[in-house]
Residue, then its C-alpha position, 0 to 999 in steps of 0.5 A: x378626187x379624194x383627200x386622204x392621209x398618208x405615212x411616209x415609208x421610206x423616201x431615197x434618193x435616186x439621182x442628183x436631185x431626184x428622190x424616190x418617195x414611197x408611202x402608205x395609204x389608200x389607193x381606190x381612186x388611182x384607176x389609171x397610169x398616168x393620173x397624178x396626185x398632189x400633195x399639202x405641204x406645211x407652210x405652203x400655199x400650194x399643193x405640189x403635183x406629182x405624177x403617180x409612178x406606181x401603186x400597188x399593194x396599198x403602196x403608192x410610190x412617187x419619183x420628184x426632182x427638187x426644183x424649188x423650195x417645196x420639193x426641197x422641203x419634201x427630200x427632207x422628209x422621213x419616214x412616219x411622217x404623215x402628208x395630206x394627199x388629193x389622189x384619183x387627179x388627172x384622166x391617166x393614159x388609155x391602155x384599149x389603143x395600145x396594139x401589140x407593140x407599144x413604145x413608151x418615151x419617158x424624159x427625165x421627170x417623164x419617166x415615172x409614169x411610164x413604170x406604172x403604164x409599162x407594167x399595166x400593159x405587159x399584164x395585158x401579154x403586150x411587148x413593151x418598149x421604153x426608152x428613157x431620156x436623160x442629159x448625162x449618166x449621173x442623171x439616169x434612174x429606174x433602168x433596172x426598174x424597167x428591166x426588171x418588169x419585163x420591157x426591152x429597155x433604152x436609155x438615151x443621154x443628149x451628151x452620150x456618157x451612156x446609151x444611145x447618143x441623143x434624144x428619145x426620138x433617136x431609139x424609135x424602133x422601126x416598127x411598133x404599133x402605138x405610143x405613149x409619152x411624157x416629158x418637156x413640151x419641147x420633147x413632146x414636140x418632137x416626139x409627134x414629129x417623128x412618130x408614125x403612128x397614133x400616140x398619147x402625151x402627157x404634159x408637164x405644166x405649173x398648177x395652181x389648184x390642180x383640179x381644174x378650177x383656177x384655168x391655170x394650166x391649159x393647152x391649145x387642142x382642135x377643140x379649144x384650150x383644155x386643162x392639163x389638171x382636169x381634161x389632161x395631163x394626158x392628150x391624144x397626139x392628133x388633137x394637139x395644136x403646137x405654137x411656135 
């Protein structure tokens, strides 16, 4: 972890209440898809998470949807504008377990991450999936992203104004040989459900520090309750144990 400065290039909108932050800076402790950063904002107590959707070319970039009054706060930023950013948090997903034929399942504000996670893997020569889950057409963003990498992509919408009707779960391929997620716990869920094969998930939950300190942001796995800020956000499908 390391606090350093960044300067706001640009910051656009993408979708209804989705933005598209990109900004300057060092980029040494982002080591893996997957990690998340968490950005000081004025006036605000806490930090806001945010999950890393590309770093490159001392560029790092950062989709967030406006929920509240912070993220409300960061879609007004301009550019030059400098943030006070914790970088290099959260463990990121491991690429060795990927086989040849990895499928990516992002859903609405899971599918940054899967951008940087898809362009790791196609530069290591493997076919690439990603399906992108959203409720409505108005709400998609980042397909020709995706397109543009190189993935087969698929985008689903719960209402089917666009693409494959449904859910992620719905354009599973018949075959692949791994998987990776991110989304709400319930779309979790089910992804671990209909799966056939060993796969990584990363939560989604409400932190307060963000480094592992305050115990405020935990999940129950077979060895006990783990912290999605610190032993997370990303978890291995088989250590996982759901509550109904």
């Amino acid at each position: 972890m390391k606090q350093q400065l960044f300067t706001i290039e640009s910051n656009r909108k993408l979708a209804p209440g989705v933005f598209e932050m990109r900004l300057a800076g060092d980029l040494s402790e982002i080591t893996a898809p997957g990690q998340f950063v968490n950005l000081r904002l004025e006036g605000r107590y806490l930090r806001r998470p945010i999950s890393v959707c590309d770093a490159e070319n001392g560029i790092l970039t950062l989709i967030y949807k406006v929920v509240g009054a912070g993220t409300e706060q960061m879609s007004a930023m301009q550019p030059g504008t400098v943030l006070d950013i914790l970088t290099g948090l959260g463990n990121g997903y491991d690429l060795t377990l990927s086989g040849e034929h990895p499928v990516l399942l992002g859903g609405g504000a899971g599918v940054p991450p899967m951008y940087l996670l898809a362009k790791k893997l196609l530069a290591e020569g493997k076919r690439v999936t990603a399906i992108l889950g959203f409720n409505t057409a108005s709400e998609i963003f980042y397909e020709e992203e995706f397109h543009a990498l190189g993935c087969e992509t698929i985008v689903t919408t719960v209402d089917g104004s666009y693409g494959t009707k449904g859910f992620v779960t719905n354009a599973l391929p018949e075959a692949y040989s791994y998987f990776y997620t991110c989304g709400p716990e319930p779309m979790l869920k089910a992804v671990c459900r209909f799966t056939n094969t060993s796969g990584q998930l990363s939560f989604e939950k409400r932190m307060g520090c963000g480094f592992g300190a305050c115990m405020g942001c935990t999940c129950k796995t077979l060895t006990g309750n783990k912290r999605i800020c610190k032993e997370g956000p990303v978890m291995k499908k088989e250590e996982i144990v759901w509550e109904d």
